[in-house]
Structures are given as structure tokens and as C-alpha cells.
C-alpha positions in Angstrom: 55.2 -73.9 -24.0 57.5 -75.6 -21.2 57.7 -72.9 -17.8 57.8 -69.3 -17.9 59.2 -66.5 -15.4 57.4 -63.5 -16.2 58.8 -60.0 -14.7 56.7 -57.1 -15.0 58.1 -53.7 -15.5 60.9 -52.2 -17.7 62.9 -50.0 -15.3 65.8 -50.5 -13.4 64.2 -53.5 -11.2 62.9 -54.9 -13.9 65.8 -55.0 -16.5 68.3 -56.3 -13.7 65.5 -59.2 -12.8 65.5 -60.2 -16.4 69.0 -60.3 -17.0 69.8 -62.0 -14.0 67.2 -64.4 -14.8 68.2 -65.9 -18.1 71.8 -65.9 -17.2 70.9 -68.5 -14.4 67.7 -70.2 -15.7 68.2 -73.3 -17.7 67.4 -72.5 -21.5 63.9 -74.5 -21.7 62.3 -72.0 -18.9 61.1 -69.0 -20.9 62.0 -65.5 -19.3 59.3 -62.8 -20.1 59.6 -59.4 -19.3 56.5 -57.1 -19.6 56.4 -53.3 -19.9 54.1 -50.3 -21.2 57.2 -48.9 -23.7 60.4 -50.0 -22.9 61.8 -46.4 -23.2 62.8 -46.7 -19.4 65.1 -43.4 -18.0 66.9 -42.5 -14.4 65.8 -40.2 -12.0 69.1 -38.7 -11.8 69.4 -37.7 -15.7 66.1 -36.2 -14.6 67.6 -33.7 -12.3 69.7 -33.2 -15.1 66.9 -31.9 -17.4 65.6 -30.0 -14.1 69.3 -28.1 -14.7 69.5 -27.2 -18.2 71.8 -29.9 -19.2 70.5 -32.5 -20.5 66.9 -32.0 -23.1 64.5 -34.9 -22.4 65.8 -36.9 -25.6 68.4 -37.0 -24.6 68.0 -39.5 -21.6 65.4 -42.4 -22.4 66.8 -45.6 -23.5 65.2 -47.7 -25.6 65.6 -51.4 -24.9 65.7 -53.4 -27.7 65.9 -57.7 -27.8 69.2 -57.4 -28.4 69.9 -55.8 -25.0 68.1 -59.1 -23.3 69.5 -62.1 -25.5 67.1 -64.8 -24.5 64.3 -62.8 -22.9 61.0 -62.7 -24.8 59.8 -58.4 -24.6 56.3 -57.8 -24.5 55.0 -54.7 -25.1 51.7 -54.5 -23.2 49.5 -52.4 -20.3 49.4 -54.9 -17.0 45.6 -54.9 -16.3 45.3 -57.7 -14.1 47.2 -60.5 -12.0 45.7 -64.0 -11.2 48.1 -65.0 -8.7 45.8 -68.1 -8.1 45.8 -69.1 -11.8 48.9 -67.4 -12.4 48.5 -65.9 -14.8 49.1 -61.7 -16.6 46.4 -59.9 -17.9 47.3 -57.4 -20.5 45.1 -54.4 -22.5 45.2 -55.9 -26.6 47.0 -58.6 -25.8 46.4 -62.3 -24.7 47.6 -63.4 -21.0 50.4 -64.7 -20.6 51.1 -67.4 -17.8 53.7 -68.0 -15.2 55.2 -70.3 -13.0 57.1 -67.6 -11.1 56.7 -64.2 -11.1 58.9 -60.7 -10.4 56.5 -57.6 -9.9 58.6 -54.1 -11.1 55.7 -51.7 -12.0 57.4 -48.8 -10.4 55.5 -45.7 -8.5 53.4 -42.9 -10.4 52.9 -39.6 -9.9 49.7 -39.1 -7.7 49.0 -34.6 -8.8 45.2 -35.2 -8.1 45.6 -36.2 -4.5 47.0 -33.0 -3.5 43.7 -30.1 -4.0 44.4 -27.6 -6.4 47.7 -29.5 -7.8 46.3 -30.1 -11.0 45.4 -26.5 -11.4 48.9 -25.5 -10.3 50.5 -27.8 -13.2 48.1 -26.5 -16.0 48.4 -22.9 -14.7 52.3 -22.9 -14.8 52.6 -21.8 -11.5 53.9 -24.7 -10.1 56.2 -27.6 -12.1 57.7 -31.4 -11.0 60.7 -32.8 -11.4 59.9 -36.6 -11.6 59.7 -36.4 -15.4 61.4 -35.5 -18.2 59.0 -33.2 -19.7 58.4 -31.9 -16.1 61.7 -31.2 -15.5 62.2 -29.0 -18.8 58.7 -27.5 -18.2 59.8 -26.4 -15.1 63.2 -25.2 -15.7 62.1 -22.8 -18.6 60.3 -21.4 -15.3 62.6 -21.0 -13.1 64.7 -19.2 -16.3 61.7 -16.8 -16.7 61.4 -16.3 -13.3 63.0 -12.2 -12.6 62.0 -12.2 -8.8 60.2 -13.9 -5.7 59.6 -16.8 -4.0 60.2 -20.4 -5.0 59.1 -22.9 -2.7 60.2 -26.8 -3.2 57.2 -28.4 -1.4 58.1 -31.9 -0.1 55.2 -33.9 0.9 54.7 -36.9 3.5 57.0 -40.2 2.3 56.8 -42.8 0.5 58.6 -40.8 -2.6 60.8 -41.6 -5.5 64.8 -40.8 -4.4 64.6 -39.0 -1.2 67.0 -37.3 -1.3 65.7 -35.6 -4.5 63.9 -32.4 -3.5 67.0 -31.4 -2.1 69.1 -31.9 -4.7 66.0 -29.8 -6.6 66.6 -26.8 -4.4 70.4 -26.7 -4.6 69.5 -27.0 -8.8 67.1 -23.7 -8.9 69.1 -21.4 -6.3 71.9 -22.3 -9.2 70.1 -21.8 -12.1 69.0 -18.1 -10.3 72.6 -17.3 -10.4 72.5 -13.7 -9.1 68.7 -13.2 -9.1 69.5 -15.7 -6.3 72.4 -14.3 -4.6 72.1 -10.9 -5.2 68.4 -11.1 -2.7 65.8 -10.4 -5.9 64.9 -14.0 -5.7 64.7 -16.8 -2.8 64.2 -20.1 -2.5 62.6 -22.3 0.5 62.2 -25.8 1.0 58.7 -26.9 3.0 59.0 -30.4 4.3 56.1 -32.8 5.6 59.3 -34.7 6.9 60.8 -34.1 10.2 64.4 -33.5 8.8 65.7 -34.1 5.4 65.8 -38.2 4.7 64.6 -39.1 7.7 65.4 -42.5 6.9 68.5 -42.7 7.9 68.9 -40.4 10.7 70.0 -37.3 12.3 73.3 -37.3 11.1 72.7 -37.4 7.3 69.9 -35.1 7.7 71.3 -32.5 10.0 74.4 -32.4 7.2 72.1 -31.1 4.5 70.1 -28.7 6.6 73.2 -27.1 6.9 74.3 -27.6 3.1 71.2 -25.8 3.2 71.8 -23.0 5.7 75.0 -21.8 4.2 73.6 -22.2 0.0 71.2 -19.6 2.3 67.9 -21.7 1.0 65.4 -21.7 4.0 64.3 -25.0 5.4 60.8 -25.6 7.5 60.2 -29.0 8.8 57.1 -30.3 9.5 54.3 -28.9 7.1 51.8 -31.1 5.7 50.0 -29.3 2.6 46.8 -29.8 2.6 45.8 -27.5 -0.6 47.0 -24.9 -3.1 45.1 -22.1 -4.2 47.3 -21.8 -7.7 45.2 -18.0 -8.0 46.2 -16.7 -5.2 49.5 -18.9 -5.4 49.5 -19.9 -1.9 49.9 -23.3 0.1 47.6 -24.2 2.8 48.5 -27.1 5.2 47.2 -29.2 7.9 48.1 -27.1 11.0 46.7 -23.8 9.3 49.2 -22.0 8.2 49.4 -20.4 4.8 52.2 -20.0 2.9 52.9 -17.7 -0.8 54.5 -18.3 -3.2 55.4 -17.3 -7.2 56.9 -20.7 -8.2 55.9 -23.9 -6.5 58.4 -26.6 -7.4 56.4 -30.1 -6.1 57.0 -33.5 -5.0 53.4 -35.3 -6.2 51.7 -37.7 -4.0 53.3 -41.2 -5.0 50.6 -43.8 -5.4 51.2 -47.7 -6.2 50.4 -48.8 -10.0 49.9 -52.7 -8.0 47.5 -51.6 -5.7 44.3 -52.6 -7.9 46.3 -55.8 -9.1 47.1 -57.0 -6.3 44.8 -56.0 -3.5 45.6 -59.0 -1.8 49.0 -58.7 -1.8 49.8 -54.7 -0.7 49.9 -52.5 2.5 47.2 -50.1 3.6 49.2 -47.7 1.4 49.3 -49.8 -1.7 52.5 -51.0 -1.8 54.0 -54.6 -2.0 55.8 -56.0 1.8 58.7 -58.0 1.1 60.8 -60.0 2.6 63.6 -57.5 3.1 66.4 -60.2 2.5 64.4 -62.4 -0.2 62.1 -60.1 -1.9 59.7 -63.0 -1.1 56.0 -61.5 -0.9 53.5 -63.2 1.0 52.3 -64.9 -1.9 54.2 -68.0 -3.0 56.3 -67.9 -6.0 55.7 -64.3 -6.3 58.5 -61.6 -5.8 58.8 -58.0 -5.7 61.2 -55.6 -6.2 61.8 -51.7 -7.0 59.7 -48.8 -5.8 56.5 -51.1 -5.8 57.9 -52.8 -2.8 58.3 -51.9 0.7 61.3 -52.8 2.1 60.8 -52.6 5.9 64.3 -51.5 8.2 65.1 -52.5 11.5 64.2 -48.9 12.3 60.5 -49.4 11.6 60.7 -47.0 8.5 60.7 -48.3 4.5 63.9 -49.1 2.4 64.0 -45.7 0.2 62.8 -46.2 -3.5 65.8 -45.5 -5.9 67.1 -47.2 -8.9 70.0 -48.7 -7.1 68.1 -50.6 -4.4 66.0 -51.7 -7.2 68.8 -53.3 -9.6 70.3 -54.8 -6.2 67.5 -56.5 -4.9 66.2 -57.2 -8.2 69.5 -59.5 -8.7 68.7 -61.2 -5.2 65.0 -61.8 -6.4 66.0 -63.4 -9.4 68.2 -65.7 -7.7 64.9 -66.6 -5.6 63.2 -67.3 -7.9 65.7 -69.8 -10.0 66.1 -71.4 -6.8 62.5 -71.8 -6.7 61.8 -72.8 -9.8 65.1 -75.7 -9.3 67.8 -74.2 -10.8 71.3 -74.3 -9.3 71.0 -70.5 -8.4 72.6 -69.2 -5.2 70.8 -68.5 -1.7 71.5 -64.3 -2.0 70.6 -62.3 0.5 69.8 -58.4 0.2 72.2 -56.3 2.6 70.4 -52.8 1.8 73.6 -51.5 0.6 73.2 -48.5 -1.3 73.8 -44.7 -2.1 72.7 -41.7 -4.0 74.4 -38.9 -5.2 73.0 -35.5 -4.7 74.0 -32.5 -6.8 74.6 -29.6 -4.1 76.3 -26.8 -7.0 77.9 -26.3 -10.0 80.2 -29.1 -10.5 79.9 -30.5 -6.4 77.9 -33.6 -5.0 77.7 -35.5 -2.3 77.0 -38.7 -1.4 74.7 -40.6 0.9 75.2 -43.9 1.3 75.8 -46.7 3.5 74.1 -50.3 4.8 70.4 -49.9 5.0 68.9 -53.1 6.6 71.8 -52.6 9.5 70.3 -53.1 12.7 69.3 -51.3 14.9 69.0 -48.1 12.1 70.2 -47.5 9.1 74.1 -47.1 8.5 74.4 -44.6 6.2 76.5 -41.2 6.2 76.7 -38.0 4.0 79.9 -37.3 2.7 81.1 -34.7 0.8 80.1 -31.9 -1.5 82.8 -32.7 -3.9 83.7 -32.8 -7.4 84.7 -36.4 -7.4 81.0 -37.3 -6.5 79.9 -35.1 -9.7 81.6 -36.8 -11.7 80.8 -40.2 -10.6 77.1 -39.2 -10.7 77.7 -38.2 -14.5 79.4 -42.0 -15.2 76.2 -43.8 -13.5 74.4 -41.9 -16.4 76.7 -42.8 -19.3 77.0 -46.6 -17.8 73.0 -46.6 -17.7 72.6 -45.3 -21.4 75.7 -47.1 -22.9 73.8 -50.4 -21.1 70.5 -49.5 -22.5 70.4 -46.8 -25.0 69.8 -47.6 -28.6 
């Protein structure tokens, strides 16, 4: 059946490699791209949901062949990778070989690694915002919620859009309205991490602590959680303090869906090291790309995982990969530029963003709150689901 590239995973890494790919390959290489559903949606319409302003519908695309002219789309469960045969193994489905090979499974949600987690979810006394149906579940919370304590428990990196859990706690203390300003009801954020997006620096991070400080959400740095007791609604963590509260909003453990796949190929942690300006992994004619990868920085820290740095270095891994494979493709480079926008209040955002493989840190600022960052945030959304959408 001549050569094949095969990319696996329907997100934002994944649908960018794929494009990219057949619009440089020559038309007698076959460009496969494997996912679970191919009903792919963005964290930040997420955060939308979280808000009340967007229902879970609303926001998943469904990708159809026409979207990919030229790409075959293979609905299937990734259970194996032969990276010595080269060849995809997939649940009901036969293999599918490759000559080259783009790795976009993503990051799941990890609830069971956390003690008492679980518990917390099924109980409703704690939600997530990393899914759709999270994100509503947890909203018709916070909206039933009269009085108390909600606590946005941030958990030791590697996680899904950084600056997230922020944007999470900005989110409730608006959706409280007065039960928020008028004292009935509070909200805290409890951080494993040292400062907010620690990533890139003081700067950025001293910036929202104070976004923070004057919204008049509290901030504690430095608390790992080590349990939750979801009876008597408390946190325990590693240093042995405990902490109530009477709504947990969580950031799950992140785990690696490419860990058992590719045990050859990942970190201690279970992700993917990359090349940071190739995507190349260790393993020849084998890329990867998205929040399965770690991207290391000059700083010693990891590239964060957000669909941006996934559809950019998902173009540069395509272009890899054509070159590898002998097509006239060019020799791109990744430059770690990037941003996210983060909700802060009705109608106000601000942005982080910056150059993220600059040496010898990270070159990235926050700027901002301001309504012109809402509404760009807003047209990333429509451009996503106008590109994807049925």
C-alpha cells in the first residue's frame, strides 16, 4: 500500500500534524491519523462551561474527512506501539503500519492517584474543570452553593494549561456574585506550586498573586495534598496540615496515556522527551508532540501543555518528518512561542505569553486584565469550531 505516516491522536497536536502533513507529503505517501472519537474540544471553551456560558454541546467538534481532504481517519483505541516493527496496534481493528510516526495521545485525568478523590467526585463535594461534563457538574455547584469555603486545590505539575486553576478561581468568586463579595462565601486557592506558573518566573506569577489579592481570593503556596476525607470535607497534605472545606474545586493528577505504549520511549514520569526544536524522540522516525511530550526549557522546567504549543510544534514535527521521509519540506525549528489567555472577570482577561525556549528562562510576561484579551479569547473559540465543527 506504498508508505504511510500515521499520527496518533485527534486533538489539537494531532489535527495540526495531519494537516501539515498531507499539504507537504507527495500524494503516494498515505497520511493516517488515529483517534478514540474524533469529537476533539479546547480547554478554554471548557472554562467556559465552568462559567455558565457555554453547555457541553455546545463545544466538541466533530471532525469529519472532509475537514482532512487526503487523510485516511481511523477510528480506533491505541493499544500498542511496535516501534521496532513499526507498526499501531488498535482494540477491533487490524494494525496499521508506518514508516514514520507523530505520537498526540494527549494527558488524562489521573482522580485515583489522589486518596479519597474518587469519593470527593461521586459525593459532589468536590468537581474538575478539565471536562465538559466536569465543568457543568461543577458549576451547578458552585450555583447551589449559599455559604462557605471553596477551595481550588492545585496539585504538583505537569498539568493541562497552567494557568488554568487560576482562571478557575477568578470564574467561581464571579459566579458567587455577592455571596462572594458581600463575605457569606470565600474562595482560596492551595497550590503544590511555589507561585502561580512557575514556569515562567516571578514576574508573571507575582502579577496574578496580586490579581488575586485585590479579586480578595486567598492564595497559599506550597501545599502538597496528600488525602481528602470527602466526609469530613477536609484536605490533608504532606507537611500535616489540614485544611476544610464545603466545595473542593480540583486539578486531578495528570498521568501519560503513552506510558504503557511506549515504555521505552518516556521519562520516569511517563511522558515523551523531545527534542525541543525538532520534536525528534529518541527513537528514529518517531515524533512527539502535544501534552504527551515534554518539552524541556533552558530553565530546567517542561514546555507547559496547552493547545497552542501543541498546534505549533505539531507543524514543526510534520515538517520533520516529510523531511525524513524525502520530501522537499522545510528544516522548522520550534521557538516555544506561545500564550494563553486567562479570564480574570466578567468581560476582562489577560494574557501570558511570550518565547518559551529563550535562554537562559523563559520570556514571557502577563499583560493585562483587559477586555480586548476577552474577546480575543472568545475568537480562538469560534476560529477552533468554525475549523472543526460539523
Amino acid at each position: 500500500m506504498g508508505r504511510a505516516a500515521v499520527v496518533l491522536g485527534g486533538g489539537a497536536g494531532g489535527l495540526a500534524a495531519a494537516e501539515r502533513l498531507r499539504a507537504t507529503l507527495p500524494a503516494d505517501v498515505r497520511v493516517v491519523l488515529i483517534d478514540r472519537s474524533f469529537t476533539p474540544s479546547l480547554g478554554l471553551s471548557t472554562m467556559r462551561v465552568l462559567r455558565g456560558r457555554r453547555a457541553p454541546a455546545e463545544l466538541a467538534a466533530t471532525v469529519r474527512p472532509a475537514a482532512l481532504p487526503g487523510v485516511e481517519l481511523v477510528t480506533a483505541e491505541v493499544t500498542g506501539i511496535d516501534v521496532d516493527g513499526r507498526q499501531v496496534q488498535l482494540a477491533a481493528a487490524a494494525p496499521v503500519d508506518y514508516d514514520a510516526l507523530i505520537v498526540a495521545l494527549g494527558a488524562e485525568l489521573d482522580t485515583a492517584a489522589l486518596p479519597g478523590l474518587d469519593a470527593a467526585l461521586t459525593s459532589g463535594v468536590a468537581g474538575q474543570f478539565y471536562t465538559p461534563d466536569g465543568a457543568v457538574a461543577l458549576h451547578r455547584r458552585i450555583e447551589a452553593l449559599q455559604s462557605g469555603r471553596v477551595v481550588v486545590l492545585i496539585g504538583p505539575p505537569p498539568f493541562k494549561c497552567p494557568p488554568a486553576p487560576y482562571e478557575a478561581a477568578f470564574l467561581i468568586a464571579d459566579q458567587l456574585g455577592t455571596r462572594f463579595t458581600g463575605g457569606a462565601a470565600r474562595v482560596d486557592v492551595i497550590t503544590a506550586e511555589p507561585r502561580p506558573i512557575p514556569v515562567v518566573g516571578t514576574q508573571v506569577g507575582d502579577a496574578v498573586v496580586s490579581t488575586l489579592n485585590a479579586t480578595g481570593i486567598g492564595f497559599t503556596p506550597g501545599k502538597v495534598a496528600t488525602a481528602i476525607d470527602p466526609n469530613a470535607r477536609t484536605i490533608t497534605f504532606a507537611d500535616g496540615d489540614v485544611e476544610p472545606f464545603d466545595l473542593l474545586a480540583v486539578v486531578p493528577p495528570h498521568r501519560s496515556p503513552v506510558a504503557a505504549l511506549l515504555p521505552a520511549l518516556v521519562n520516569p514520569g511517563g511522558w515523551i522527551p523531545v527534542d525541543p526544536q525538532t520534536m525528534a524522540t529518541a527513537t528514529p522516525g518517531v515524533w512527539a508532540v502535544g501534552d504527551n511530550a515534554a518539552v524541556p526549557l533552558a530553565n530546567g522546567m517542561a514546555l507547559p501543555k496547552a493547545a497552542i504549543f501543541a498546534e505549533r510544534a505539531a507543524a514543526v514535527a510534520a515538517d520533520q518528518l516529510a523531511r525524513y521521509l524525502g520530501a522537499g519540506a522545510p528544516d522548522t525549528r520550534y521557538r516555544g512561542d506561545g500564550y494563553c489567555v486567562m479570564v480574570v472577570g466578567e468581560n476582562m482577561a489577560a494574557k501570558v505569553a511570550g518565547e518559551f525556549l529563550a535562554a537562559p528562562a523563559p520570556q514571557v510576561l502577563l499583560r493585562g486584565p483587559n477586555r480586548d484579551f476577552y474577546d480575543e479569547k472568545l475568537q480562538l473559540e469560534r476560529d477552533w469550531l468554525a475549523r472543526w465543527g460539523t
